[in-house]
PALODO-531209 format. One record per residue (C-alpha): residue number from 1; residue in three letters; x, y, z. Coordinates in Angstrom, 1 decimal, padded with zeros to 4 digits, always signed. Example, Ala and Ser with C-alpha at 12.3 -4.5 7.8 and 13.67 -1.06 7.14 Angstrom:
<rs>
<nr->1 rest->ALA xx->+012.3 yy->-004.5 zz->+007.8>
<nr->2 rest->SER xx->+013.7 yy->-001.1 zz->+007.1>
</rs>
This chain:
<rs>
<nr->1 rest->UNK xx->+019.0 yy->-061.4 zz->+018.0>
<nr->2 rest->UNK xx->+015.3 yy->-062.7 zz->+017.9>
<nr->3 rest->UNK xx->+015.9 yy->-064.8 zz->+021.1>
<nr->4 rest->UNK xx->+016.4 yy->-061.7 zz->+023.1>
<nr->5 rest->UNK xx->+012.8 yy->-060.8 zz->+022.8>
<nr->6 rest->UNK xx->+010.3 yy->-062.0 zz->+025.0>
<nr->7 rest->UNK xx->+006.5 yy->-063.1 zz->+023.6>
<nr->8 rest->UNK xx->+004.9 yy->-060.2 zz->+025.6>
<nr->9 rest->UNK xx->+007.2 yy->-058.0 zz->+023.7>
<nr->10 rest->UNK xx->+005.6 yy->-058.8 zz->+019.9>
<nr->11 rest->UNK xx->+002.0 yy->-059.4 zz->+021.3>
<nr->12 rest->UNK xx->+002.6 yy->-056.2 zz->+022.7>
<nr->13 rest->UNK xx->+003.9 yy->-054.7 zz->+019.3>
<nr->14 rest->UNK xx->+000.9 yy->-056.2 zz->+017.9>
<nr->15 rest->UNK xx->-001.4 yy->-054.7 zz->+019.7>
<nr->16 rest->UNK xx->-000.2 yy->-051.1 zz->+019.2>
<nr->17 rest->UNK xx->-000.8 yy->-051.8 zz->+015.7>
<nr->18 rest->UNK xx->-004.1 yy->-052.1 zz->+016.0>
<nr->19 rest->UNK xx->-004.9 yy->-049.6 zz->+018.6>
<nr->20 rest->UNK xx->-003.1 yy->-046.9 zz->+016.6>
<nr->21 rest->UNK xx->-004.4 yy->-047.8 zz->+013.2>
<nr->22 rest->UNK xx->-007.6 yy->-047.6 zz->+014.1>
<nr->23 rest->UNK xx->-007.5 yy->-044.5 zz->+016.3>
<nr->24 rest->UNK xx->-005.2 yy->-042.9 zz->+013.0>
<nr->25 rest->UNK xx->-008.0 yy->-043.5 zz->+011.0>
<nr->26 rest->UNK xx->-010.8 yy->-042.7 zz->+012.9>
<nr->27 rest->UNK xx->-009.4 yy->-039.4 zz->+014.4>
<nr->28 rest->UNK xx->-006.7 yy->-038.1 zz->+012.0>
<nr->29 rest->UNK xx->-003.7 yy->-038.7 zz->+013.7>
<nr->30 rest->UNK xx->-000.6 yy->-040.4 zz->+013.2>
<nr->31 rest->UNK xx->-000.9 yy->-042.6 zz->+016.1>
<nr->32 rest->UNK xx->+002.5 yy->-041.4 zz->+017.8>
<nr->33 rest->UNK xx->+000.3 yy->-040.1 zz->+020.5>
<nr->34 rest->UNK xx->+000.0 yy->-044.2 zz->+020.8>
<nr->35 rest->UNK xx->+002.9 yy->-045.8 zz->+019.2>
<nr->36 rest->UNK xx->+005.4 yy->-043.5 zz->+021.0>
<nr->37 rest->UNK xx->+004.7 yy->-043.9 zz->+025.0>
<nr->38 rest->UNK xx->+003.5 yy->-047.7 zz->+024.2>
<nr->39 rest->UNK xx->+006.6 yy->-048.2 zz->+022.5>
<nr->40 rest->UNK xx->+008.9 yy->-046.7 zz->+025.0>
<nr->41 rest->UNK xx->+007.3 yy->-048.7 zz->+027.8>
<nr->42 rest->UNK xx->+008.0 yy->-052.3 zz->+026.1>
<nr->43 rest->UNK xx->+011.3 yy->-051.1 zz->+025.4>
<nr->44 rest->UNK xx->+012.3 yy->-050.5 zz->+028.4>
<nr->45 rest->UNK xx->+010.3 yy->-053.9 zz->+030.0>
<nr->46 rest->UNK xx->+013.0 yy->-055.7 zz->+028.0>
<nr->47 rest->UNK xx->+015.9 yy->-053.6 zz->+029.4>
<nr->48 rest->UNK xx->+016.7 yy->-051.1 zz->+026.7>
<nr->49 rest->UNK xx->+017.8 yy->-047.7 zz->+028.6>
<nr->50 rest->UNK xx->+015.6 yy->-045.0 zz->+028.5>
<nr->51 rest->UNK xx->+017.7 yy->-042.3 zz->+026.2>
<nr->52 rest->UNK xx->+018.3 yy->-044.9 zz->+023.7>
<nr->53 rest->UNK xx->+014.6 yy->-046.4 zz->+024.4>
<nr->54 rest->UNK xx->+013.1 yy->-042.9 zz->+023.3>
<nr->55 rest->UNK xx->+014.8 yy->-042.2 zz->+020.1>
<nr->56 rest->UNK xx->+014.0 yy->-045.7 zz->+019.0>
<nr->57 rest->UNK xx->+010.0 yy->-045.1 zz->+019.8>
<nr->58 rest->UNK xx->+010.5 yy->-041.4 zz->+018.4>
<nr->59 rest->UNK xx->+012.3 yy->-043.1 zz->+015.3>
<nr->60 rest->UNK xx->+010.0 yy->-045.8 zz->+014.2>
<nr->61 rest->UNK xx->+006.7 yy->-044.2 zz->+015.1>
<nr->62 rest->UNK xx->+007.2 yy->-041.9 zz->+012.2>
<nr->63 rest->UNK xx->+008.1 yy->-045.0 zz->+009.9>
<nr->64 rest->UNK xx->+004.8 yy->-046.3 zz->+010.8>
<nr->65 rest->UNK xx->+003.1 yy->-043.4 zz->+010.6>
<nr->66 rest->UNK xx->+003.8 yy->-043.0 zz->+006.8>
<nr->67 rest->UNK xx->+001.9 yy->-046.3 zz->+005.6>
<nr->68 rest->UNK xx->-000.3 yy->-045.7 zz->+008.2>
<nr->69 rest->UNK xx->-001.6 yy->-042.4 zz->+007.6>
<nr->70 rest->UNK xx->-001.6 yy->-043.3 zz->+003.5>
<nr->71 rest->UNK xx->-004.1 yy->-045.8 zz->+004.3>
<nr->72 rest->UNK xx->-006.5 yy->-043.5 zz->+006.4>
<nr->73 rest->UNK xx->-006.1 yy->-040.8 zz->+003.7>
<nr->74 rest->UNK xx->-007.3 yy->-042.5 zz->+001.1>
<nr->75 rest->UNK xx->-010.5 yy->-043.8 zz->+002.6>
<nr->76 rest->UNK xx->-011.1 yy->-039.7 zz->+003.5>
<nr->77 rest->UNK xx->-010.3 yy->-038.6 zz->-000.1>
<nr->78 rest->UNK xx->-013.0 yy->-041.0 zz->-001.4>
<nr->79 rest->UNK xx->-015.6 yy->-038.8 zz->+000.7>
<nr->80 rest->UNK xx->-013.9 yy->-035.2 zz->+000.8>
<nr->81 rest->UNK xx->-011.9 yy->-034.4 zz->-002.5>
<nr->82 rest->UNK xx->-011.4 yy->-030.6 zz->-001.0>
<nr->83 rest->UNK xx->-008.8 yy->-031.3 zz->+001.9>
<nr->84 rest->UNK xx->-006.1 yy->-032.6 zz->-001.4>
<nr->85 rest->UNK xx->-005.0 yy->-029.2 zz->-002.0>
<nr->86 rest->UNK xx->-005.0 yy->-028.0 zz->+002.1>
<nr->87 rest->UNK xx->-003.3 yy->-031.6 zz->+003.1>
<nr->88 rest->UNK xx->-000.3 yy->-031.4 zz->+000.5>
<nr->89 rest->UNK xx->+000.3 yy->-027.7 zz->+000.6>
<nr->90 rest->UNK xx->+000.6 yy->-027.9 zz->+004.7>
<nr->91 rest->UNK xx->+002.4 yy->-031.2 zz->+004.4>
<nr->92 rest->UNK xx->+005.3 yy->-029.8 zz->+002.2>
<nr->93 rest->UNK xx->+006.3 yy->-027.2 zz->+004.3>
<nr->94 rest->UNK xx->+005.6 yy->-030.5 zz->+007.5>
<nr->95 rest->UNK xx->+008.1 yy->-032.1 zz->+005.6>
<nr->96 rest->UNK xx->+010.9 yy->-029.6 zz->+006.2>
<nr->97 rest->UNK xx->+009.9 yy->-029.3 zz->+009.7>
<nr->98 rest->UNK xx->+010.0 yy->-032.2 zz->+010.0>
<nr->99 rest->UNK xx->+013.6 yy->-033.0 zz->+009.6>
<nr->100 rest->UNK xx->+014.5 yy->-029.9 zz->+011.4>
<nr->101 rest->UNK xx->+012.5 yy->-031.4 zz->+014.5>
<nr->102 rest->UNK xx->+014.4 yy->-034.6 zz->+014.4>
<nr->103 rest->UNK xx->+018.0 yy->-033.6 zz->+014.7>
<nr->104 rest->UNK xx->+017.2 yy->-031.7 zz->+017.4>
<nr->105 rest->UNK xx->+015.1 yy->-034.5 zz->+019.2>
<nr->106 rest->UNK xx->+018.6 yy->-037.1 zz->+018.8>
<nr->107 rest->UNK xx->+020.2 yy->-034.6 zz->+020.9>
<nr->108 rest->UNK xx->+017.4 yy->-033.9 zz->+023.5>
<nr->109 rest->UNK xx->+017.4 yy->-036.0 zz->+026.9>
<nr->110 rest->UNK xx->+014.5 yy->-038.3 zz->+026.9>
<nr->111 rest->UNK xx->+012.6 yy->-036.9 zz->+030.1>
<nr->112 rest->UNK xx->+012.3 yy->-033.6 zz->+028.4>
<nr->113 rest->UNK xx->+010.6 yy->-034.9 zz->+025.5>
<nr->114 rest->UNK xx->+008.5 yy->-036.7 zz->+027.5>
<nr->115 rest->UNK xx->+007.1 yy->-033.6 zz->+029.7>
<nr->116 rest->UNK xx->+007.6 yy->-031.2 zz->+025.9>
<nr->117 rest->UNK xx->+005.2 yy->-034.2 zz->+024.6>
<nr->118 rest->UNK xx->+002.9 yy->-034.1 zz->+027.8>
<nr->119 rest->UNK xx->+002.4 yy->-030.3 zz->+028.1>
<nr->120 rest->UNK xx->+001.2 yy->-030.0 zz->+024.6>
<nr->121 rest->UNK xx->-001.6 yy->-032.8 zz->+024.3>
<nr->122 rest->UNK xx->-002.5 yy->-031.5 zz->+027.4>
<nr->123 rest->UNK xx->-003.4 yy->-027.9 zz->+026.3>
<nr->124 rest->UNK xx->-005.1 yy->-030.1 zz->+023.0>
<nr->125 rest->UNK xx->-007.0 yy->-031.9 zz->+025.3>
<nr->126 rest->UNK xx->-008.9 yy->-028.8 zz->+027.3>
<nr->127 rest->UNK xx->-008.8 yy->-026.8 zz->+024.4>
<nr->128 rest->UNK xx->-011.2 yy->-029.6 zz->+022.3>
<nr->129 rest->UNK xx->-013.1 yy->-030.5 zz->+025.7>
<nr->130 rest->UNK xx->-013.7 yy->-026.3 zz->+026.2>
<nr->131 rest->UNK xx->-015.1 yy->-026.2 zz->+022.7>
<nr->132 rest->UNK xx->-016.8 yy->-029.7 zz->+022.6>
<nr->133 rest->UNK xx->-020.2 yy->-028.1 zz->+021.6>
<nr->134 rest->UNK xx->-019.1 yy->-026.0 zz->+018.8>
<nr->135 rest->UNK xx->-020.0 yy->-028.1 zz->+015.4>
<nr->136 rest->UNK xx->-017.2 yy->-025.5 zz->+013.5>
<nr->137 rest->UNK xx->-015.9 yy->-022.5 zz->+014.6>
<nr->138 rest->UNK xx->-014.7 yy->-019.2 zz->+012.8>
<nr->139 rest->UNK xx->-011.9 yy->-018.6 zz->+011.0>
<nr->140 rest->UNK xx->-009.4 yy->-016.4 zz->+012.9>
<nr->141 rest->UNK xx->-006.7 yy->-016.1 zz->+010.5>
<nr->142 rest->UNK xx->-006.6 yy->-016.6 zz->+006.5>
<nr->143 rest->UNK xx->-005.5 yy->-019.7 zz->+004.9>
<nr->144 rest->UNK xx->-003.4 yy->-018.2 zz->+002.5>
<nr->145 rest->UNK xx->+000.9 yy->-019.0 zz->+001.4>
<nr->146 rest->UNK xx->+002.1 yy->-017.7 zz->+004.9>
<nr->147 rest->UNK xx->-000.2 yy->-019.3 zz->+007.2>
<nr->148 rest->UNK xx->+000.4 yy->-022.3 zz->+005.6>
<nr->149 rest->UNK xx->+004.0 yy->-021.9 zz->+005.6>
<nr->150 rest->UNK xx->+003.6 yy->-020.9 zz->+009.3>
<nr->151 rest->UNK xx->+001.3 yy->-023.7 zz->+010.3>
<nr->152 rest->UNK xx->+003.3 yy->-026.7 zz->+008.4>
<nr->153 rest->UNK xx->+006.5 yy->-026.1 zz->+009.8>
<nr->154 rest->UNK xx->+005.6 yy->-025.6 zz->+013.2>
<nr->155 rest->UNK xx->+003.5 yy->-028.8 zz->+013.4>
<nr->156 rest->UNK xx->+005.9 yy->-030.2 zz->+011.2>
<nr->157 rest->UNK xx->+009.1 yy->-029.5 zz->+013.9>
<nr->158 rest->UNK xx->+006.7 yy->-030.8 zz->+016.7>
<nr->159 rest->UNK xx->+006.2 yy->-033.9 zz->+014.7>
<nr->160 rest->UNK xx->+010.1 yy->-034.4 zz->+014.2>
<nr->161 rest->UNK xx->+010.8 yy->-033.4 zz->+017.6>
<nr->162 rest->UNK xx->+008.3 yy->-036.0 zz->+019.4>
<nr->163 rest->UNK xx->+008.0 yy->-039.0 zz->+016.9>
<nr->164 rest->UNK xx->+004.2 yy->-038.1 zz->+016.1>
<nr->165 rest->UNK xx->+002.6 yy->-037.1 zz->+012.5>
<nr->166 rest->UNK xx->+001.9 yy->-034.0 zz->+013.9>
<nr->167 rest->UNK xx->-002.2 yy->-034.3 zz->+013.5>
<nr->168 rest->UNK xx->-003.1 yy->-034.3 zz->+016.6>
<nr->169 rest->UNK xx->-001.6 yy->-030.8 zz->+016.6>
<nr->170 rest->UNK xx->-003.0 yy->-029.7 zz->+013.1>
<nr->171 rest->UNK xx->-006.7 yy->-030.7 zz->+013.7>
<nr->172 rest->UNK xx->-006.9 yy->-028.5 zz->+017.0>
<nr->173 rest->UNK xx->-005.3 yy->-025.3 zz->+014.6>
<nr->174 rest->UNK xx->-007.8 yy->-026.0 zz->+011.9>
<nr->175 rest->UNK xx->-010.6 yy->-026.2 zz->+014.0>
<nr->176 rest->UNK xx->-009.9 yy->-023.5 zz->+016.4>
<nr->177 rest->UNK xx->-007.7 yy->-020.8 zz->+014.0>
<nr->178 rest->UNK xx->-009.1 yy->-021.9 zz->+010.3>
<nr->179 rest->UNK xx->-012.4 yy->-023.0 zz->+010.6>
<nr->180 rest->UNK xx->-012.5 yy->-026.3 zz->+009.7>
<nr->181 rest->UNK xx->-015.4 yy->-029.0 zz->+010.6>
<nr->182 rest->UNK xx->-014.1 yy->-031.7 zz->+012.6>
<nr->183 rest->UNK xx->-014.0 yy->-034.4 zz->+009.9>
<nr->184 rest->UNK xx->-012.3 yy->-031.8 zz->+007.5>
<nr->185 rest->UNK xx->-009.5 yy->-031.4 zz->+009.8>
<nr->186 rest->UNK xx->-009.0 yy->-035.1 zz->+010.4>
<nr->187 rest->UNK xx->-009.2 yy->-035.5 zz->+006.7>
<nr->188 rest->UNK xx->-006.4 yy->-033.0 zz->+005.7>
<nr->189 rest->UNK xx->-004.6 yy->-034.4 zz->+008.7>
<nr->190 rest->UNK xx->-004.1 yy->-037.7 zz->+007.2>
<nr->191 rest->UNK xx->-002.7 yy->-036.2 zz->+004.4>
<nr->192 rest->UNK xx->-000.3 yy->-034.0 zz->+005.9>
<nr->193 rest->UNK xx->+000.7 yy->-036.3 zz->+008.4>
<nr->194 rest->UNK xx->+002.0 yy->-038.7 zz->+005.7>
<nr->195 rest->UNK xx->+004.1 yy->-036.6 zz->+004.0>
<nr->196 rest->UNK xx->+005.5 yy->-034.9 zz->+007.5>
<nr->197 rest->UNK xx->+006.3 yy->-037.9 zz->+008.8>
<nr->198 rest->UNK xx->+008.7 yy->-038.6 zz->+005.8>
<nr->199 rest->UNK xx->+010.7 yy->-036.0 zz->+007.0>
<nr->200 rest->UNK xx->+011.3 yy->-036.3 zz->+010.3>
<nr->201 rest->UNK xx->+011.7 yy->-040.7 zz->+009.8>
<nr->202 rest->UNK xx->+014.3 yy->-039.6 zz->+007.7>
<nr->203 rest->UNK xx->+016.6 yy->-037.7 zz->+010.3>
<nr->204 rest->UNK xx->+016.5 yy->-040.4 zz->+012.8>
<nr->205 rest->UNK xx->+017.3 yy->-042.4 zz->+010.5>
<nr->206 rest->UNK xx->+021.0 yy->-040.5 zz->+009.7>
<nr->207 rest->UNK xx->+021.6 yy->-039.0 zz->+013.0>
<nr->208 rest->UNK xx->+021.4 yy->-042.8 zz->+014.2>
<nr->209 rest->UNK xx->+023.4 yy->-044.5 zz->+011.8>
<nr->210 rest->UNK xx->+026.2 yy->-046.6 zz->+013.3>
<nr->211 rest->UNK xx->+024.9 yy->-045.4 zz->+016.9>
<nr->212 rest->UNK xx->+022.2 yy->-047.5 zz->+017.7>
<nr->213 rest->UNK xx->+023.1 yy->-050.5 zz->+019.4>
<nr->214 rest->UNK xx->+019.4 yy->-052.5 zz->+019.4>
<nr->215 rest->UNK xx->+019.0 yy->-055.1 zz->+017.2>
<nr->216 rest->UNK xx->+017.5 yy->-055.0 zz->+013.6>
<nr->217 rest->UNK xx->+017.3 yy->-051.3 zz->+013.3>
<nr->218 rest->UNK xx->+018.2 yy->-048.9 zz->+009.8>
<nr->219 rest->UNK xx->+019.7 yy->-045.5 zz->+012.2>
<nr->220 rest->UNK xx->+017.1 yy->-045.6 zz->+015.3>
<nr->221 rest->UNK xx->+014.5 yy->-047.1 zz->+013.5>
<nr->222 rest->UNK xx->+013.7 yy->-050.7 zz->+014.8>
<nr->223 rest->UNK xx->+013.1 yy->-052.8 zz->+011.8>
<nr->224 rest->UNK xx->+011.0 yy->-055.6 zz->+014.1>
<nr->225 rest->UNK xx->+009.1 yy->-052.8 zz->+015.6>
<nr->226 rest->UNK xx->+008.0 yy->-051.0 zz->+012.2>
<nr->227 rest->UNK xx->+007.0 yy->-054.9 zz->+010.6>
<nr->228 rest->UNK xx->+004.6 yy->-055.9 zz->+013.5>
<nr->229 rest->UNK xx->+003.0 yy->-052.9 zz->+014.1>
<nr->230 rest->UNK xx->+002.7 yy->-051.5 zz->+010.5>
<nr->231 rest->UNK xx->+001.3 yy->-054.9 zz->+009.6>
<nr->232 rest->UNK xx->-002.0 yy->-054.7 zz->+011.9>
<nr->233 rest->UNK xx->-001.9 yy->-050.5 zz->+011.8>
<nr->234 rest->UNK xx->-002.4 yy->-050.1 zz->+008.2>
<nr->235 rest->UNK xx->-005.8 yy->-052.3 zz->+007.5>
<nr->236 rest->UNK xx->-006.8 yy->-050.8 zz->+011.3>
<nr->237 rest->UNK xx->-006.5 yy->-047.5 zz->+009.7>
<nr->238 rest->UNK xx->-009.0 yy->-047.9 zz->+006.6>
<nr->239 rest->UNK xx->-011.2 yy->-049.1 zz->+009.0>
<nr->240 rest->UNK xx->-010.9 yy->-046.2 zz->+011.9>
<nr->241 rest->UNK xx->-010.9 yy->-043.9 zz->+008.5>
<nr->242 rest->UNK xx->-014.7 yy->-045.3 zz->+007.8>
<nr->243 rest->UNK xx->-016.1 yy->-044.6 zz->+010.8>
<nr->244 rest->UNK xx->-015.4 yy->-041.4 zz->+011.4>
<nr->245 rest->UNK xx->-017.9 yy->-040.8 zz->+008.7>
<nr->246 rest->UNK xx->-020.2 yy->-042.3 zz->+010.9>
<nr->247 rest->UNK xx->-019.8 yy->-041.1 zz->+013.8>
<nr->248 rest->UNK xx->-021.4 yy->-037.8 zz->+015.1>
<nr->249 rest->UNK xx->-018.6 yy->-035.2 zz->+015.1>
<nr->250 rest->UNK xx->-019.2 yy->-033.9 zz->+019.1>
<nr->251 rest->UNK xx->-018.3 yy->-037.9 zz->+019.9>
<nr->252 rest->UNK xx->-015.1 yy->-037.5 zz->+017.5>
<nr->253 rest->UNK xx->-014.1 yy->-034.5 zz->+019.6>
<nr->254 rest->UNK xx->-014.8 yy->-036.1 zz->+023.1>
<nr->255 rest->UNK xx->-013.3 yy->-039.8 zz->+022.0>
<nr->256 rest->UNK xx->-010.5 yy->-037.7 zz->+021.2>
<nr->257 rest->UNK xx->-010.0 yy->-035.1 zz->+023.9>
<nr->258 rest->UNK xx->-010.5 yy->-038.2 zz->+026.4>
<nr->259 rest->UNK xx->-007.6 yy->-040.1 zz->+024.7>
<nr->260 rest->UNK xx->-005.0 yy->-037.0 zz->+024.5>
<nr->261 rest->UNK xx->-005.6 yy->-036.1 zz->+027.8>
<nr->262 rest->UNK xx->-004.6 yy->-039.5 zz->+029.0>
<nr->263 rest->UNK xx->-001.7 yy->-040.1 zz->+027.4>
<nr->264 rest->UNK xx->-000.8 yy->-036.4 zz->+028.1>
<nr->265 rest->UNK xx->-001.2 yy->-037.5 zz->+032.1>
<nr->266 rest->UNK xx->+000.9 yy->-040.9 zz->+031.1>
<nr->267 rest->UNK xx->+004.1 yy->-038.9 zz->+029.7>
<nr->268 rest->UNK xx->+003.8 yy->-036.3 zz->+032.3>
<nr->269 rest->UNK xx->+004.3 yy->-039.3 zz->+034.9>
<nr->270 rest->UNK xx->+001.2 yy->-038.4 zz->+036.5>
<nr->271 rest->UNK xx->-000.5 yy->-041.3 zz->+035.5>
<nr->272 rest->UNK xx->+001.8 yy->-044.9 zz->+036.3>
</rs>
């Protein structure tokens, strides 16, 4: 019941709205990389335990991140009408990975999602920071049927697996394999991540129907949760989604190395 929840527990709902709207926008992501850790943490403040804490934040970050995302993509189609076709044809074959990804999460113990999650933003992190310099870089592989098959349903499983859109995954494969600019990536990101999402929101939500004992929740998605943060993430989002336009692409590329790499050190408990 509402009672149960302390007022550090919504202004702190609140304020992962807007942090991960903006930095969805802005860099292409889904804002898991945010929602997810932030999420678990206030959970367990209020004494949820940590299994049941992580498939909730796993859960509901992928319900955000669809009306999330949405919003971000359609300030970036505005500007870049060429990353329509790339963003649904990858996002498709997200969408099945997706709900692969999140069965197999429900049955996963929470600490090894959390050091799967940290080991891969991680490698993102140095990967972005060794290449900082390079404005695009050239395509390694075609983008043709199988690539895209390839690449959408392994970001699209990652996604599923560890509550994020899977962007922050996609941009550093389009960049570094496919030769995308920066803003490209993010771009097509958005869109992908918006339909991955679906699938993988969808699997928590059957594999935690009439399991999951918190409050207000549709399977393991927390229905208080999804309210408070969608309502501040999805204007945050258009707003992140206008800047990046702005913003020279080697800062995009540091602002978001700098913030993977810390939340890669946070999950990997190296960082309290």
């Amino acid at each position: 019941m509402m009672f149960m929840f302390p007022i550090e527990y919504f202004i702190g709902l609140i304020l992962i709205g807007i942090c991960a709207g903006f930095a969805s926008g802005l860099l292409g992501v889904g804002g898991g990389f945010i929602i997810v850790p932030l999420q678990y943490f206030l959970l367990k403040y209020i004494g949820v335990e940590p299994d049941l804490a992580m498939l909730i934040s796993l859960a509901t970050s992928l319900a955000i991140i669809v009306p999330t995302s949405l919003s971000g993509a359609y300030r970036h189609t505005r500007t870049m009408d060429n990353i329509i076709k790339p963003g649904l044809r990858l996002g498709i074959f997200g969408i099945i990975g997706g709900v692969i990804g999140g069965f197999v999460a429900s049955g996963l113990p929470s600490r090894i999602l959390e050091i799967i999650f940290g080991c891969l933003l991680l490698f993102i992190a140095v990967n972005n920071i060794i290449n900082i310099n390079k404005e695009r870089q050239d395509s390694k592989i075609p983008f043709n049927l199988l690539s895209t098959a390839i690449i959408g349903l392994a970001v699209g499983f990652s996604s599923g697996l560890l509550g994020v859109g899977g962007g922050i995954f996609l941009i550093a494969i389009l960049t570094t394999l496919l030769g995308f600019s920066m803003i490209e990536a993010i771009g097509t990101s958005s869109i992908f991540i918006s339909l991955t999402a679906i699938g993988g929101f969808l699997s928590y939500v059957v594999s935690g129907w009439g399991v999951n004992t918190f409050p207000y929740s549709i399977g393991y998605v927390s229905i208080i949760n999804f309210v408070l943060i969608t309502a501040f993430s999805v204007p945050l989002a258009s707003v992140g989604a206008k800047f990046a336009h702005k913003v020279p692409q080697k800062k995009l590329k540091f602002v978001f190395s700098i913030l993977v790499m810390y939340m890669a050190l946070k999950m990997l408990g190296i960082l309290p």
